[in-house]
N, CA, C, O and CB atoms as a CASP TS submission, in Angstrom:
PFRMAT TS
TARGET T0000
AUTHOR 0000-0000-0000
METHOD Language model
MODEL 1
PARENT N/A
ATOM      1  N   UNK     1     -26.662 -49.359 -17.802  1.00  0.00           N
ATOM      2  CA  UNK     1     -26.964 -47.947 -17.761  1.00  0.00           C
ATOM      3  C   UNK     1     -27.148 -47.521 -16.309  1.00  0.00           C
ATOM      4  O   UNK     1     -28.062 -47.874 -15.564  1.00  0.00           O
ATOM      5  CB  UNK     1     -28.221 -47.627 -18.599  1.00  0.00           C
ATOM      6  N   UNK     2     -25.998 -46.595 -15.987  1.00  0.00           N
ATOM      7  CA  UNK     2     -26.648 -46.103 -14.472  1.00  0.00           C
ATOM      8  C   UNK     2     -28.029 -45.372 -14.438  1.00  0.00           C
ATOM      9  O   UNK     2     -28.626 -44.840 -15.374  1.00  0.00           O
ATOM     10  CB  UNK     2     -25.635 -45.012 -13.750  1.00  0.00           C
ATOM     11  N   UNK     3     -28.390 -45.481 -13.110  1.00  0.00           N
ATOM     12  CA  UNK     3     -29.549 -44.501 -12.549  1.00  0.00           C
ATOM     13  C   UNK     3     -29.232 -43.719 -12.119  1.00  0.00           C
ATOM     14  O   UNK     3     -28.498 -43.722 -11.131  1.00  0.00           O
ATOM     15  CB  UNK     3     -30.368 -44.762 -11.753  1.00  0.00           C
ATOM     16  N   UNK     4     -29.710 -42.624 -12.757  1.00  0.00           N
ATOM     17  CA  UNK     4     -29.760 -41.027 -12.133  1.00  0.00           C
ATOM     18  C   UNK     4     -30.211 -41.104 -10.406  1.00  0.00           C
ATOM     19  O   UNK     4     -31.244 -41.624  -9.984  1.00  0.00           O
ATOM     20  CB  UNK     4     -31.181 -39.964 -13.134  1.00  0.00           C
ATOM     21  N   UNK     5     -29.288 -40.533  -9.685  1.00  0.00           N
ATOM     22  CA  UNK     5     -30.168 -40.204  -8.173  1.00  0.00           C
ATOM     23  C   UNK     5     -31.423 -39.709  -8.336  1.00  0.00           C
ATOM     24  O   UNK     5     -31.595 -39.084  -9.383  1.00  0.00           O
ATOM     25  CB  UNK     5     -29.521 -39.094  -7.212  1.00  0.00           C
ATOM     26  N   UNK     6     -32.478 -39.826  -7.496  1.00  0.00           N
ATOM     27  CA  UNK     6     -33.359 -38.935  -7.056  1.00  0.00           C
ATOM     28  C   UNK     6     -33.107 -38.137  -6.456  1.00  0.00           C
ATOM     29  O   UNK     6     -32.296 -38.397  -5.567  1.00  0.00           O
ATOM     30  CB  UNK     6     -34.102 -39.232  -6.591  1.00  0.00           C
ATOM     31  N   UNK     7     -33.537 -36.939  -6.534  1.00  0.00           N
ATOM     32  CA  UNK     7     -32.958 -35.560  -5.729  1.00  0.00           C
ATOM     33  C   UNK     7     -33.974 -35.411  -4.541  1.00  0.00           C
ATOM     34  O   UNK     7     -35.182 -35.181  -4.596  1.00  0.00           O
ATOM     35  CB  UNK     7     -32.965 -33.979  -6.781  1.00  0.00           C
ATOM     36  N   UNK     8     -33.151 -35.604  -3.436  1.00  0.00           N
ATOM     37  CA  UNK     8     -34.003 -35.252  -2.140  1.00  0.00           C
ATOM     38  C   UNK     8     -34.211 -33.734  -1.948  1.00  0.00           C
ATOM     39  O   UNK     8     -35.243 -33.371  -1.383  1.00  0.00           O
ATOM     40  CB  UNK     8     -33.268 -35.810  -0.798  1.00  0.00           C
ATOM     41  N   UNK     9     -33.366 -32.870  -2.348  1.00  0.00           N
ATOM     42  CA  UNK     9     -33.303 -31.648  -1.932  1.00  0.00           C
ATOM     43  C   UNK     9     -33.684 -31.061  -3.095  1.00  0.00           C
ATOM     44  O   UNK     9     -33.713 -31.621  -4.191  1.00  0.00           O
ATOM     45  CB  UNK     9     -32.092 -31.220  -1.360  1.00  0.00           C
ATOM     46  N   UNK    10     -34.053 -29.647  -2.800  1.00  0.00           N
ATOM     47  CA  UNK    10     -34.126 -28.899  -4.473  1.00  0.00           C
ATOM     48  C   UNK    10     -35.558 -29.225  -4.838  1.00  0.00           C
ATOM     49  O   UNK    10     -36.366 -30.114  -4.568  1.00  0.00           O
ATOM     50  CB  UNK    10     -32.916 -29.677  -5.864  1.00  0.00           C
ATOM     51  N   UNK    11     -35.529 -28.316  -5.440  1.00  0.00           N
ATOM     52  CA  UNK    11     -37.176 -27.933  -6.648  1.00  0.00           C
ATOM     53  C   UNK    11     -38.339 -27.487  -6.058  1.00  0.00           C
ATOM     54  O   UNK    11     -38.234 -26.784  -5.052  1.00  0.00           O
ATOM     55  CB  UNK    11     -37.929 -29.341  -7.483  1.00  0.00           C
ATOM     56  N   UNK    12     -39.521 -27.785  -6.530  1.00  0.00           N
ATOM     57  CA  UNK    12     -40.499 -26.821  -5.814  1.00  0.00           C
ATOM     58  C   UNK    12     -40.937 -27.934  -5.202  1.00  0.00           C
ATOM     59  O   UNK    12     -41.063 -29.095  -5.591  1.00  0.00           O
ATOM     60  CB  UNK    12     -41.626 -25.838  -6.618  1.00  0.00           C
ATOM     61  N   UNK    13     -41.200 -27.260  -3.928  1.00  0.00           N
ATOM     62  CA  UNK    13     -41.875 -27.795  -2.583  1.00  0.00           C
ATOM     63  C   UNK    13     -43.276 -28.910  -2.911  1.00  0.00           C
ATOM     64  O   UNK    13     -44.122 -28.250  -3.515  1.00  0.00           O
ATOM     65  CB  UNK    13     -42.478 -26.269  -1.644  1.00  0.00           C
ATOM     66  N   UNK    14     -43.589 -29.857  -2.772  1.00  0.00           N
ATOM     67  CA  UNK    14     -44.403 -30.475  -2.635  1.00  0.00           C
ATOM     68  C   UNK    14     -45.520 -31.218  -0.881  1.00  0.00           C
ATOM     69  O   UNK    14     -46.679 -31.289  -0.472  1.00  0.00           O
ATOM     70  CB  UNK    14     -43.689 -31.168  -3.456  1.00  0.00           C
ATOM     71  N   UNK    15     -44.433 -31.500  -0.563  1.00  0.00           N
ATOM     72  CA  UNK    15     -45.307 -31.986   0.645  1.00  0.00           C
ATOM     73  C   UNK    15     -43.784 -31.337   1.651  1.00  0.00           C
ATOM     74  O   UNK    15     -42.577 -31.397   1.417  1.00  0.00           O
ATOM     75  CB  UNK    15     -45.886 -34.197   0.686  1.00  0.00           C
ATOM     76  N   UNK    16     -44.653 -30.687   2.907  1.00  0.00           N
ATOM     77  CA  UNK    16     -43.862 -29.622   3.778  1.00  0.00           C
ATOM     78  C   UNK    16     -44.063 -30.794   5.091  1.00  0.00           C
ATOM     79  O   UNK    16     -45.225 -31.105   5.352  1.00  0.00           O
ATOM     80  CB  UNK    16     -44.714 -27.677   3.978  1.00  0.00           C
ATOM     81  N   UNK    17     -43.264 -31.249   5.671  1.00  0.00           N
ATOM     82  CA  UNK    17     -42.508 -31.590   6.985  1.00  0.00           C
ATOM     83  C   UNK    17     -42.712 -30.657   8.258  1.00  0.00           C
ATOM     84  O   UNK    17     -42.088 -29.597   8.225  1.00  0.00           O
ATOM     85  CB  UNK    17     -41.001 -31.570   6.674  1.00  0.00           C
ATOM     86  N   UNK    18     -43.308 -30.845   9.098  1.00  0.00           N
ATOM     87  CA  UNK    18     -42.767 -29.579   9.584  1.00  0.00           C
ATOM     88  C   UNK    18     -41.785 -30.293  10.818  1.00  0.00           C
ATOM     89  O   UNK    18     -41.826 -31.522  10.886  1.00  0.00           O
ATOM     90  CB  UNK    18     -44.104 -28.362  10.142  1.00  0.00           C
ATOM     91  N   UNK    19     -40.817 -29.473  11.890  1.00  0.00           N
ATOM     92  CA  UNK    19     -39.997 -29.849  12.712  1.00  0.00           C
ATOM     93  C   UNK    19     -40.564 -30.587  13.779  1.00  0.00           C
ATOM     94  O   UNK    19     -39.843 -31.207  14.561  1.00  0.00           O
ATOM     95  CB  UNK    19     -39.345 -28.883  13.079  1.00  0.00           C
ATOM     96  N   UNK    20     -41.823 -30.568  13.875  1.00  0.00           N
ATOM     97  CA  UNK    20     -42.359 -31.224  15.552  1.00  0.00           C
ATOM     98  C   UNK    20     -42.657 -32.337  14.641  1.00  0.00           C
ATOM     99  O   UNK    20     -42.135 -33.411  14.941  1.00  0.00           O
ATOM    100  CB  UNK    20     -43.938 -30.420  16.764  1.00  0.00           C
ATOM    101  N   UNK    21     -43.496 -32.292  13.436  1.00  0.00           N
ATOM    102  CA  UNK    21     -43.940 -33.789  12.909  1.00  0.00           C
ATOM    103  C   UNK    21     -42.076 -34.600  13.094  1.00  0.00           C
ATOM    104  O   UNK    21     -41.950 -35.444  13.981  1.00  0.00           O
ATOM    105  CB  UNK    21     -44.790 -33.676  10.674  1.00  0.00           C
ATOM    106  N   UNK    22     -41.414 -34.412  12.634  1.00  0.00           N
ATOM    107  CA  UNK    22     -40.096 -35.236  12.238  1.00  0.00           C
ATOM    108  C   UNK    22     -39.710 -35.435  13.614  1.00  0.00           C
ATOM    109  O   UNK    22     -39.076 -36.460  13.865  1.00  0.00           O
ATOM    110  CB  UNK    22     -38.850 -34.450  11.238  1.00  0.00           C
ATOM    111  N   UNK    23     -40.028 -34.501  14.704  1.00  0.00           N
ATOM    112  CA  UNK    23     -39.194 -35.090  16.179  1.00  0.00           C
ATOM    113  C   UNK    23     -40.544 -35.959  16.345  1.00  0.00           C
ATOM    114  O   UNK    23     -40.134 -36.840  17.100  1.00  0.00           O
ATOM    115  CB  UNK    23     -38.681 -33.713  17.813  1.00  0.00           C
ATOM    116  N   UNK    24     -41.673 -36.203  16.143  1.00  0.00           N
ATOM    117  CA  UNK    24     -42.552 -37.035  16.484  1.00  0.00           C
ATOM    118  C   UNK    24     -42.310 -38.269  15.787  1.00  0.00           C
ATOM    119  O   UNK    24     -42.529 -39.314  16.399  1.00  0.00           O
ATOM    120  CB  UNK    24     -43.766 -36.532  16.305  1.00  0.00           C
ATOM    121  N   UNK    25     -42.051 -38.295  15.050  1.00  0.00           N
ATOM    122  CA  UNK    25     -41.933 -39.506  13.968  1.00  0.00           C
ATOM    123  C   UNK    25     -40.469 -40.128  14.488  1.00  0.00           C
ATOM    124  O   UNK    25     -40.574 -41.351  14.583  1.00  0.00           O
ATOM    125  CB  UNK    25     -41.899 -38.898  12.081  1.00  0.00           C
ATOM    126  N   UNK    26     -39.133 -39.653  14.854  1.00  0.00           N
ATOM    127  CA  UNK    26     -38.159 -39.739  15.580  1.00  0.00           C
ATOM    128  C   UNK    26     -38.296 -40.854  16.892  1.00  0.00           C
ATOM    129  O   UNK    26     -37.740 -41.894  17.243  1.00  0.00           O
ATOM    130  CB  UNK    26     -37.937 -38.381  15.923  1.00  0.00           C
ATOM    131  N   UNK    27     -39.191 -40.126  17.292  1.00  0.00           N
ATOM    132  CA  UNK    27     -39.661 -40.470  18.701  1.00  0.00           C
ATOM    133  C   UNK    27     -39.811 -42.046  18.872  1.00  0.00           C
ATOM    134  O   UNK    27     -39.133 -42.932  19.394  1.00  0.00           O
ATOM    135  CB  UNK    27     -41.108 -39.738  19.007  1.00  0.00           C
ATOM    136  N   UNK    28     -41.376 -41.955  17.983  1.00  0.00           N
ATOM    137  CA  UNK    28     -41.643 -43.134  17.446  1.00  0.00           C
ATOM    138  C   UNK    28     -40.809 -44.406  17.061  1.00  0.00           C
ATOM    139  O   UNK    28     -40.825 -45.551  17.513  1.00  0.00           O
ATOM    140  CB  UNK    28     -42.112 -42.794  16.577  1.00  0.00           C
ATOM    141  N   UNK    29     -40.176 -43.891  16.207  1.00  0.00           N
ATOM    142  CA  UNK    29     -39.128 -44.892  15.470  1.00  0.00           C
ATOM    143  C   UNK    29     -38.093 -45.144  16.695  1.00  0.00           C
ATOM    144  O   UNK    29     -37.981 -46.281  17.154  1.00  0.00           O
ATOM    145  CB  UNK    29     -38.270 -44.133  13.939  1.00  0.00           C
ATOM    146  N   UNK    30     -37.450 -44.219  17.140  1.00  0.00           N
ATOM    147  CA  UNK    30     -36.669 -44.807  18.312  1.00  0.00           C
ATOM    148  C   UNK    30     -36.668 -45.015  19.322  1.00  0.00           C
ATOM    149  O   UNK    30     -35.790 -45.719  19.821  1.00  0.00           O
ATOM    150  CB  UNK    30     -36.023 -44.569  18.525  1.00  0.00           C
ATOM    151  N   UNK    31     -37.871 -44.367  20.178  1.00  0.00           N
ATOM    152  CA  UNK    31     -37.990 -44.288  21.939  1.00  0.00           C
ATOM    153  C   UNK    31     -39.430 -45.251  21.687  1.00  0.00           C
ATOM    154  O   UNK    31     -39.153 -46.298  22.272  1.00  0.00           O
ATOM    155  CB  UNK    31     -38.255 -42.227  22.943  1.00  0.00           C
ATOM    156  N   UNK    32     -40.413 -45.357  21.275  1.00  0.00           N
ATOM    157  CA  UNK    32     -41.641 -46.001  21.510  1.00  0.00           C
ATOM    158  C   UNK    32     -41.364 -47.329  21.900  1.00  0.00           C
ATOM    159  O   UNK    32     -40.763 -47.996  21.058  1.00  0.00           O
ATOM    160  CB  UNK    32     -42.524 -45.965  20.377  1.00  0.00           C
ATOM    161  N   UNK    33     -41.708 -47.990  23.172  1.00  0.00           N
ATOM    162  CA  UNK    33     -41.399 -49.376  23.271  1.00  0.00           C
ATOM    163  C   UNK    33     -42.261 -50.254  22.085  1.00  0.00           C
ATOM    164  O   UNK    33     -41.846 -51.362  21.744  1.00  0.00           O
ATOM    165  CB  UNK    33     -41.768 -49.852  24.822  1.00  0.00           C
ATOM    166  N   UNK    34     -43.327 -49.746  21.566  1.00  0.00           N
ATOM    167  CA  UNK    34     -43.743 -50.916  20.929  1.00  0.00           C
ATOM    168  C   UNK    34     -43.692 -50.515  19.568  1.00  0.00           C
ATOM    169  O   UNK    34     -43.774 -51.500  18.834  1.00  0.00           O
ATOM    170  CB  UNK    34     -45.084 -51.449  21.365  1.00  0.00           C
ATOM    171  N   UNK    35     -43.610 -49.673  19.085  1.00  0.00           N
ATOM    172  CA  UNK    35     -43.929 -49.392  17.689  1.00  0.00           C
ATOM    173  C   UNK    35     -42.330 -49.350  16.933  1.00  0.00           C
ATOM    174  O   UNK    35     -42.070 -49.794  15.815  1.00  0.00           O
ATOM    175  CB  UNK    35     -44.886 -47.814  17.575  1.00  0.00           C
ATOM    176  N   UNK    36     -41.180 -48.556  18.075  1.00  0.00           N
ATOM    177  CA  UNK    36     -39.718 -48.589  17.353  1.00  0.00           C
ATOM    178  C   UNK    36     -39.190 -50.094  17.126  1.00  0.00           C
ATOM    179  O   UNK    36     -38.328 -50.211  16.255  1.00  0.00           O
ATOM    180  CB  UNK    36     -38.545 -47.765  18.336  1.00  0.00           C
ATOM    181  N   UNK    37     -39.568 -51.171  17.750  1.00  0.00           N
ATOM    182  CA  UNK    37     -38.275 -52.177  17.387  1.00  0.00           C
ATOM    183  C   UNK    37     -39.337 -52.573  16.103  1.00  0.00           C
ATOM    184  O   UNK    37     -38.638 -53.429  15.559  1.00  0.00           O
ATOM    185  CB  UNK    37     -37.634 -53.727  18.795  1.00  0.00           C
ATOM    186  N   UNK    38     -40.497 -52.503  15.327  1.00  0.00           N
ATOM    187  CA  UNK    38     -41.250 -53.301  14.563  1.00  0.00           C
ATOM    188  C   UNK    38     -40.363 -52.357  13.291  1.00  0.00           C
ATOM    189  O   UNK    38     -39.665 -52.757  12.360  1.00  0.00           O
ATOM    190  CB  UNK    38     -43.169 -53.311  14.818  1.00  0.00           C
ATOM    191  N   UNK    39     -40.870 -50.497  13.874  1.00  0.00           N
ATOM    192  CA  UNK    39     -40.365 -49.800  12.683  1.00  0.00           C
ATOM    193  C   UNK    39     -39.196 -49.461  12.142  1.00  0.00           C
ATOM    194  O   UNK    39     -39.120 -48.766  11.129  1.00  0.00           O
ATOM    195  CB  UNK    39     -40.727 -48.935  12.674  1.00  0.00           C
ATOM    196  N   UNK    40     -37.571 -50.208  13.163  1.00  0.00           N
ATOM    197  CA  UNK    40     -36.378 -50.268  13.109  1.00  0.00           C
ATOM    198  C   UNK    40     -36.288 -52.041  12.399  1.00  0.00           C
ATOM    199  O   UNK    40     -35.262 -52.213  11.742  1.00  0.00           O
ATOM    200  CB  UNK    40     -35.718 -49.834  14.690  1.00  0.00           C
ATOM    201  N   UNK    41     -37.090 -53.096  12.470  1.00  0.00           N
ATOM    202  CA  UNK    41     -37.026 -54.065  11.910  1.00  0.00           C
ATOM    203  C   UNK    41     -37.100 -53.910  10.244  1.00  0.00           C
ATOM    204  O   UNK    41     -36.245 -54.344   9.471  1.00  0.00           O
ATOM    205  CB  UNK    41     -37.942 -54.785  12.528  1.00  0.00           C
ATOM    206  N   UNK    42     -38.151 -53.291   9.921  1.00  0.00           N
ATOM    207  CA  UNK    42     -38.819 -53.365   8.285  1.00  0.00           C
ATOM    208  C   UNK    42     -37.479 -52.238   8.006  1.00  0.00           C
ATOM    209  O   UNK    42     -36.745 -52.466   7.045  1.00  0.00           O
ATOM    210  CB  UNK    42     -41.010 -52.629   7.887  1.00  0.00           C
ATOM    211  N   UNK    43     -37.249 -51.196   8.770  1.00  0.00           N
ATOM    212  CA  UNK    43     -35.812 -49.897   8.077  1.00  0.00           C
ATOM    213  C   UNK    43     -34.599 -50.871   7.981  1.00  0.00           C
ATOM    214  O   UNK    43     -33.780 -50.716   7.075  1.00  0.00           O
ATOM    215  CB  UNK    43     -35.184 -48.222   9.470  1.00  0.00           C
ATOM    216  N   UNK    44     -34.496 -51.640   8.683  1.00  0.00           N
ATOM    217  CA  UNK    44     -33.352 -52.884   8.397  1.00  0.00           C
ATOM    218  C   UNK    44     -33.828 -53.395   7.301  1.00  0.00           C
ATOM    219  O   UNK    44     -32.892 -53.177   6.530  1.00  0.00           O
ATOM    220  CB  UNK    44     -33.155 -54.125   9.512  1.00  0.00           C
ATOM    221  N   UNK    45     -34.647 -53.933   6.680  1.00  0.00           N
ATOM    222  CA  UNK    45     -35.185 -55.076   5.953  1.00  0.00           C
ATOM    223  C   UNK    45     -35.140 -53.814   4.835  1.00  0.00           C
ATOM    224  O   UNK    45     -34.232 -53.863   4.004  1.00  0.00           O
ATOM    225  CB  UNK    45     -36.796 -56.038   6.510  1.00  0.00           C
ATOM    226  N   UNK    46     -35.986 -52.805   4.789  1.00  0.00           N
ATOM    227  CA  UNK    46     -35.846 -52.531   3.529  1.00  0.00           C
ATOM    228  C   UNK    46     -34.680 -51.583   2.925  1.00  0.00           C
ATOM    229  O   UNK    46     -34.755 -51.350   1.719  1.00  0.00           O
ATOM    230  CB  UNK    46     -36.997 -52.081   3.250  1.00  0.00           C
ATOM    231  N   UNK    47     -33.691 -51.060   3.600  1.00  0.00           N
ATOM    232  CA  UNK    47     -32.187 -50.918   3.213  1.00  0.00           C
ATOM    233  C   UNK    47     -31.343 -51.770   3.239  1.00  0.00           C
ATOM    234  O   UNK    47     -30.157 -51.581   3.511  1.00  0.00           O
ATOM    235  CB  UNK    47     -31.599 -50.163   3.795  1.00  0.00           C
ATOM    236  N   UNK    48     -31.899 -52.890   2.936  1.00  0.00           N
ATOM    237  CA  UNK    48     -30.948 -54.373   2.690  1.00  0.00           C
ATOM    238  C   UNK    48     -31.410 -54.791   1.210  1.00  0.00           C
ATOM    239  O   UNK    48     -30.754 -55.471   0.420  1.00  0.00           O
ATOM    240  CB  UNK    48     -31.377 -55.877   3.981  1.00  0.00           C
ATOM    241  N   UNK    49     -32.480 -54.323   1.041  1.00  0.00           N
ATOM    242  CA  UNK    49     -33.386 -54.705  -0.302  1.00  0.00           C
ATOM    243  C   UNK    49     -33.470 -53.750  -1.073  1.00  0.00           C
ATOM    244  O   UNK    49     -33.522 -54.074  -2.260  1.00  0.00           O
ATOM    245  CB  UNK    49     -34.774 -55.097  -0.125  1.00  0.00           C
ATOM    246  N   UNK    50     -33.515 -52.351  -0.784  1.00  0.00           N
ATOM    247  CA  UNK    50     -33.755 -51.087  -1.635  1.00  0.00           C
ATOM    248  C   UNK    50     -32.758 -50.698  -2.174  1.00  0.00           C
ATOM    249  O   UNK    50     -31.754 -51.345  -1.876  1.00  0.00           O
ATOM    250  CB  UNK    50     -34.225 -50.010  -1.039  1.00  0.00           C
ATOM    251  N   UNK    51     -32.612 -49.839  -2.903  1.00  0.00           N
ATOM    252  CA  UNK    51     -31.572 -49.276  -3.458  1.00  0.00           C
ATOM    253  C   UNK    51     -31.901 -47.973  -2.797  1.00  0.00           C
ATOM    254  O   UNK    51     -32.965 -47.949  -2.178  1.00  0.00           O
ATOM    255  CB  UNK    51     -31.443 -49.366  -5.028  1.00  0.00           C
ATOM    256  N   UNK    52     -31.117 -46.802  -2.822  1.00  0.00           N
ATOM    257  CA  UNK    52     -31.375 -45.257  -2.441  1.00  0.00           C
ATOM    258  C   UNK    52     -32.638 -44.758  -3.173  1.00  0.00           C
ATOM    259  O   UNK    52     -33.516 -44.176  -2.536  1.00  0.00           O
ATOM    260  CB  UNK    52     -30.068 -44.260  -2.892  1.00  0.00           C
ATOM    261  N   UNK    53     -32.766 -45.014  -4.740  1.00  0.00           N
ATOM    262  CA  UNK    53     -33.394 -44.529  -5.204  1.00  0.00           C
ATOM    263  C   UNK    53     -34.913 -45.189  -4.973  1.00  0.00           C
ATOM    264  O   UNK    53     -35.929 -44.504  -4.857  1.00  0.00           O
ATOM    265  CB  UNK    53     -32.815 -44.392  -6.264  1.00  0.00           C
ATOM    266  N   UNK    54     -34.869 -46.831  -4.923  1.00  0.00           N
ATOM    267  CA  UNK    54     -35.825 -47.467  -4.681  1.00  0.00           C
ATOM    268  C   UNK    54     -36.467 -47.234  -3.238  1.00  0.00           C
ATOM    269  O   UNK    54     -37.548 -47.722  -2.908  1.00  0.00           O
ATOM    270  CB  UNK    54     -35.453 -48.669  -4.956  1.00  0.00           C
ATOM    271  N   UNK    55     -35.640 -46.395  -2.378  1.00  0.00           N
ATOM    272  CA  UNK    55     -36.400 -46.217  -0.927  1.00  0.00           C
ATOM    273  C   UNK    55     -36.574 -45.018  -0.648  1.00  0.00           C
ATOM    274  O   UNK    55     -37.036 -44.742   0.459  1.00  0.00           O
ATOM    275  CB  UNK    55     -35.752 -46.741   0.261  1.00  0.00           C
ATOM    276  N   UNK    56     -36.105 -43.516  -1.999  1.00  0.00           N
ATOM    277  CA  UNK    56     -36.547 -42.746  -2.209  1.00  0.00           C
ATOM    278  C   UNK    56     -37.886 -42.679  -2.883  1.00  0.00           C
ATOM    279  O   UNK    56     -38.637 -41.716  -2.734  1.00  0.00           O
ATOM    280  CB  UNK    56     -35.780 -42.336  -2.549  1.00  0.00           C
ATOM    281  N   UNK    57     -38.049 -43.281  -3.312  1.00  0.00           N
ATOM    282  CA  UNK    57     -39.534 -43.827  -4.369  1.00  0.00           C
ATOM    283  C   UNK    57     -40.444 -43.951  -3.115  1.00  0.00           C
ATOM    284  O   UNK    57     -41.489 -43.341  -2.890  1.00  0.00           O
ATOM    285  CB  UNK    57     -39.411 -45.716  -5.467  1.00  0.00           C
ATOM    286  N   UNK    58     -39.867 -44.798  -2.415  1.00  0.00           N
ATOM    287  CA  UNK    58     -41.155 -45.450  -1.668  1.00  0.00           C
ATOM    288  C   UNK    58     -41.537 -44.788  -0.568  1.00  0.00           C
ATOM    289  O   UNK    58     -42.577 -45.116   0.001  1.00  0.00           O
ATOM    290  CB  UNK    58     -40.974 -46.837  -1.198  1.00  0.00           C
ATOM    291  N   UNK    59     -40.458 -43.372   0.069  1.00  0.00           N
ATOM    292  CA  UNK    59     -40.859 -42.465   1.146  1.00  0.00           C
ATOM    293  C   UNK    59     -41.957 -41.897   0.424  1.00  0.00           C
ATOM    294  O   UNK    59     -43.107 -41.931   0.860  1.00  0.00           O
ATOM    295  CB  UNK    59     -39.755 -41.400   1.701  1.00  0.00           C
ATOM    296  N   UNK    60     -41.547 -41.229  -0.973  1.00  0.00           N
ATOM    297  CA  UNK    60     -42.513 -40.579  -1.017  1.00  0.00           C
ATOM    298  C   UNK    60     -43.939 -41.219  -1.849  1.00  0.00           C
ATOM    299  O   UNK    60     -44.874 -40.508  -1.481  1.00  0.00           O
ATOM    300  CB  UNK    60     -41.959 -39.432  -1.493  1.00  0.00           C
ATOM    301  N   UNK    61     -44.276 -41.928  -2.497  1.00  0.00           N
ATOM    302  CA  UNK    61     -44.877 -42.951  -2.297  1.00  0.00           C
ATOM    303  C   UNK    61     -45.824 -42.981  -1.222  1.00  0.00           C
ATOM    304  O   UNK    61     -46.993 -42.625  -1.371  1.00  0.00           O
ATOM    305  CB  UNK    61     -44.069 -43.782  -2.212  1.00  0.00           C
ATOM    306  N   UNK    62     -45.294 -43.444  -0.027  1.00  0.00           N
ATOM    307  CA  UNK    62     -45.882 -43.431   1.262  1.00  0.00           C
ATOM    308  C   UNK    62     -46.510 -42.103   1.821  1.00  0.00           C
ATOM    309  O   UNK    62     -47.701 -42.079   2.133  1.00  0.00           O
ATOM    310  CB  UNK    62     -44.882 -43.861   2.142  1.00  0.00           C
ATOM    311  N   UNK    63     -45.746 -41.059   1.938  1.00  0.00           N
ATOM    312  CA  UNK    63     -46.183 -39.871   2.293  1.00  0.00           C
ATOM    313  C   UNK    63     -47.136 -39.634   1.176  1.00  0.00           C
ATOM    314  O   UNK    63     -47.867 -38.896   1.838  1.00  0.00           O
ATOM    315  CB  UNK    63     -45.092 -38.843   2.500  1.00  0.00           C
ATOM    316  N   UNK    64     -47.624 -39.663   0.190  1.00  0.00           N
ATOM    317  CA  UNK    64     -48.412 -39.344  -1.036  1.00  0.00           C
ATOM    318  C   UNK    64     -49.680 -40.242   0.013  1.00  0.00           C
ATOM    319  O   UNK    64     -50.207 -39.661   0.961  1.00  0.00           O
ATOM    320  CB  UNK    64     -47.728 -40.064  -2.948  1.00  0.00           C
ATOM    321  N   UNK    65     -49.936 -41.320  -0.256  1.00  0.00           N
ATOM    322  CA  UNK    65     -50.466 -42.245   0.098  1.00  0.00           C
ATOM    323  C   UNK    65     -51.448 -41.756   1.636  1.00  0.00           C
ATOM    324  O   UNK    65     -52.678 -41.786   1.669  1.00  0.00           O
ATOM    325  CB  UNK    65     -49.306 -43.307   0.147  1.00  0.00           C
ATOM    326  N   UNK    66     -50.517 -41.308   2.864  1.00  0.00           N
ATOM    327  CA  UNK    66     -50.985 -41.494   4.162  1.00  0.00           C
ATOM    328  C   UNK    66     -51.639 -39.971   3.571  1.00  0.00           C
ATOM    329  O   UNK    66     -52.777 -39.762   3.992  1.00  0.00           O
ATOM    330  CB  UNK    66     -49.808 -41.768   5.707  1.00  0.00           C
ATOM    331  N   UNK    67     -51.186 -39.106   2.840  1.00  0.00           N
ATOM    332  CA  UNK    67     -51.786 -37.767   2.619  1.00  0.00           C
ATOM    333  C   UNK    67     -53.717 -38.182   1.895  1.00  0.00           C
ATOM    334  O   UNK    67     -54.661 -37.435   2.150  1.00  0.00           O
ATOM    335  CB  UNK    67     -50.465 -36.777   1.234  1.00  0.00           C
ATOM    336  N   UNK    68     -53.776 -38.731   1.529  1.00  0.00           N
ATOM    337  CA  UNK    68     -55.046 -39.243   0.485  1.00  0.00           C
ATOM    338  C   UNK    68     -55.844 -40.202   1.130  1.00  0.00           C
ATOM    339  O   UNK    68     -56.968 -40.512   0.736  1.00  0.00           O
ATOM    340  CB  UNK    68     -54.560 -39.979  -0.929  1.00  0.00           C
ATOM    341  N   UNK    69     -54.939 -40.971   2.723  1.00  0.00           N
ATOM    342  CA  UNK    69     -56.157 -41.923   3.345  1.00  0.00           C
ATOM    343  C   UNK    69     -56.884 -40.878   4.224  1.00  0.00           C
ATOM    344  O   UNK    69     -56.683 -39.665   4.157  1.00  0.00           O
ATOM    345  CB  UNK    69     -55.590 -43.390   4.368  1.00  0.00           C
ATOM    346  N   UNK    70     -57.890 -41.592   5.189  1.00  0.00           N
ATOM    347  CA  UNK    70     -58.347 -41.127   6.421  1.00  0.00           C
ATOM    348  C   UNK    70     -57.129 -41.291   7.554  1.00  0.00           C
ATOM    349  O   UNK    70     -56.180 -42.058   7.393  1.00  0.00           O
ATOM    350  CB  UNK    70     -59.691 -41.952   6.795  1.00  0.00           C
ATOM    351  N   UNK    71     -57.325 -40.395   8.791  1.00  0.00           N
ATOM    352  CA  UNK    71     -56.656 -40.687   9.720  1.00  0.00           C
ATOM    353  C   UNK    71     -56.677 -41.929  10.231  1.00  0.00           C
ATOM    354  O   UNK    71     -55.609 -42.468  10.521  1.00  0.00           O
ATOM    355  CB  UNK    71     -56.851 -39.970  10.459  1.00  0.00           C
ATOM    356  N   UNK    72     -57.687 -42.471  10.391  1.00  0.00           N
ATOM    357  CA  UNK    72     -58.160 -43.900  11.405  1.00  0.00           C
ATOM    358  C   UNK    72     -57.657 -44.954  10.528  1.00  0.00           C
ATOM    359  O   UNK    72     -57.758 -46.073  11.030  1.00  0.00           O
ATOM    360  CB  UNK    72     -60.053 -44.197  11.745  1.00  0.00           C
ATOM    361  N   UNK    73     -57.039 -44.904   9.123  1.00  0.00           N
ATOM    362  CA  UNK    73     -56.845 -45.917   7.961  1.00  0.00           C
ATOM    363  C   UNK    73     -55.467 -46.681   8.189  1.00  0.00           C
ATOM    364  O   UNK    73     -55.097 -47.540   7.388  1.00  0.00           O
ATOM    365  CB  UNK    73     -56.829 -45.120   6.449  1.00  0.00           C
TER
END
């Protein structure tokens, strides 16, 4: 039985992005000497292991998650 995609786009808004967070997070992931090659290692590792839908799950997942800890967590 196939799996339906998860729809990235479309429906009502849940958690809002804004443009400086995503060039910050960008940043991070690719220019930071210490934090991009760890967070370009595990984005290798887990689009070798995930499926689309399984690493759609787990963005948001994650974003759910960092929304509900403390900052310092």
């Amino acid at each position: 039985m196939a799996v339906k995609p998860i729809e990235l786009l479309g429906g009502e808004s849940v958690y809002c992005i804004n443009e400086s967070q995503l060039r910050s997070a960008f940043r991070l992931a690719h220019e930071d000497p210490d934090a991009a090659p760890r967070i370009q290692t595990e984005l290798a590792a887990l689009e070798s292991k995930l499926s689309r839908n399984e690493r759609a799950a787990l963005a948001f997942v994650l974003i759910d998650r960092l929304l509900k800890s403390s900052p310092g967590a």
